[in-house]
C-alpha positions in Angstrom: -13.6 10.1 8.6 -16.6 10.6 6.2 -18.9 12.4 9.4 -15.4 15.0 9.4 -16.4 16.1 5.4 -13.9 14.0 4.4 -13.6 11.9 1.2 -12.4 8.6 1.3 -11.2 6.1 -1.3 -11.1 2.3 -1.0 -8.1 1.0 -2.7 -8.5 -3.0 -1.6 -5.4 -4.6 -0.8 -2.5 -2.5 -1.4 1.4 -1.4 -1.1 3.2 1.3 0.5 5.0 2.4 -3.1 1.2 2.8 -4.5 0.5 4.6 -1.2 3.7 7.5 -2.2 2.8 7.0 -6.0 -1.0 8.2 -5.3 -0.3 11.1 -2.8 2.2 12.1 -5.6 0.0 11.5 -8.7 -3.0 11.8 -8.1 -5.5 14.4 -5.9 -5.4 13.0 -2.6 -4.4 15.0 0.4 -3.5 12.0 2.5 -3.1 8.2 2.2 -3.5 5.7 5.0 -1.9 1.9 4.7 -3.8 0.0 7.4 -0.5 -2.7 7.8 1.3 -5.1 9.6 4.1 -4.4 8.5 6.7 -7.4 8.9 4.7 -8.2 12.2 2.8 -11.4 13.1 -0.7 -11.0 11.6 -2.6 -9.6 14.7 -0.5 -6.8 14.8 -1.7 -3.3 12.8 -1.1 -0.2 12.5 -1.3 2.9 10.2 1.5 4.5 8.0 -0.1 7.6 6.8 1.4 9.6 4.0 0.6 13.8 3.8 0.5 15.0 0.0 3.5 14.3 -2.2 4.4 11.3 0.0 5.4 13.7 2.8 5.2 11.1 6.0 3.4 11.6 9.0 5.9 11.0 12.3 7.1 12.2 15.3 5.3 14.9 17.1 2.9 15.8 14.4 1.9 12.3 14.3 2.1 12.2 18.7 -0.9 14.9 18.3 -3.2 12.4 17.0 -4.7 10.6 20.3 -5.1 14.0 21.5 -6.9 15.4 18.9 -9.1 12.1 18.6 -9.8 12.0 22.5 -10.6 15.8 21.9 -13.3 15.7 19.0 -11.2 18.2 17.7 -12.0 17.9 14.0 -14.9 19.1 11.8 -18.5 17.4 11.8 -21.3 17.6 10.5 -20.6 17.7 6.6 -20.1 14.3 5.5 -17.8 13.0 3.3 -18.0 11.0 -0.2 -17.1 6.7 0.0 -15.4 5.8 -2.9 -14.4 2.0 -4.1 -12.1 2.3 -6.8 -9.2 0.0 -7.9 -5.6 2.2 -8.5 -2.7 -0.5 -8.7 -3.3 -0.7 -12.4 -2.3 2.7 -12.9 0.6 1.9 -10.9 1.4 -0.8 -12.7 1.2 1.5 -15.5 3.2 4.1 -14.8 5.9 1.7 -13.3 5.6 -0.1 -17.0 6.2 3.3 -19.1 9.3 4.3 -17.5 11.2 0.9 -17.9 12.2 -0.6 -21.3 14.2 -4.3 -21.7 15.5 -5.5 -25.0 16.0 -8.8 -23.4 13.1 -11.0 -21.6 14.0 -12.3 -18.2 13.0 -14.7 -16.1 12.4 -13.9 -12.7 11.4 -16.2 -9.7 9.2 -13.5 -7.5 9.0 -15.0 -4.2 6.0 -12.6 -2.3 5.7 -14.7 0.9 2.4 -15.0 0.6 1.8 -10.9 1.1 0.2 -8.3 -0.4 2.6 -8.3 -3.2 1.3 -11.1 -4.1 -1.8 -9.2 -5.8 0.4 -6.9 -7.4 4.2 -8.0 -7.8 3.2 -10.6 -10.7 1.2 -8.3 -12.9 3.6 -5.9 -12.7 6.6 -8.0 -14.3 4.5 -9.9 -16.2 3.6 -6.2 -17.6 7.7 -4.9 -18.0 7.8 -8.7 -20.4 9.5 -10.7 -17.9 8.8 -14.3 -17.5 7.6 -14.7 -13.9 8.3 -17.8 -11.7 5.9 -16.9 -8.9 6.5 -18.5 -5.8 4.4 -18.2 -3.0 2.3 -15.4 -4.6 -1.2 -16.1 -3.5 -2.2 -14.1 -0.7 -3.0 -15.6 2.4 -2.9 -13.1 5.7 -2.1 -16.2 7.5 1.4 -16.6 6.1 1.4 -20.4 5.8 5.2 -19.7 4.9 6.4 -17.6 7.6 6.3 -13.9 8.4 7.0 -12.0 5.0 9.8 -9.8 6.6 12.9 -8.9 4.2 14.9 -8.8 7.1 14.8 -12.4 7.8 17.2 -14.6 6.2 16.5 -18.3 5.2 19.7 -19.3 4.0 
């Protein structure tokens, strides 16, 4: 991406809602999630997000092997590598739009995911008392596949 003129920022581990919040928010033209999804581990792929969270799917995104195979893209000019860490402002924002008289207490149960970076902070920073549970990160999920769409019970 950088040899196509094309900036690039590092955001480390992230989540898709930070992906939509910085395409929104901020000045980038594009976000990319490298994820698994709620696949095993070795499985990835890419969700990308246009400006203002606009999704990339269907036949726009079909045009993409083409395009790669092709070398149909600028070169020459290269692009800017930044490293920067955004889920604080996320956090942030998140944290000035919701107000609680009373302090909960939650039990946060991140499956050993990404949200276990993020998912703690952030309801630690909205006052709740947080009961993490399974909240350090571990791409191996020790604990089973962090799908929603799996029931335990």
């Amino acid at each position: 991406m950088l040899s196509t003129g094309t900036n690039v920022t590092y955001i480390d581990i992230s989540l898709t809602p930070i992906i939509h919040f910085l395409t929104c928010q901020e000045d980038f033209d594009a976000g990319v999630m490298v994820t698994a999804s709620h696949n095993p581990a070795n499985f990835n792929g890419f969700r990308i997000d246009l400006k203002n969270a606009k999704p990339l799917y269907g036949e726009e995104l079909a045009k993409l092997p083409d395009i790669i195979e092709k070398g149909a893209f600028p070169s020459g000019k290269k692009g800017m590598y930044l490293e920067m860490n955004l889920s604080e402002m996320y956090i942030d924002f998140i944290k000035s739009r919701f107000s609680f008289v009373k302090k909960f207490k939650v039990a946060i149960d991140c499956g050993s995911g990404a949200s276990s970076i993020i998912a703690p902070k952030l309801f630690k920073k909205l006052g709740f008392e947080v009961l993490p549970v399974y909240c350090e990160y571990n791409s191996n999920f020790p604990h089973g596949v962090p799908d929603p769409k799996i029931r335990y019970f």
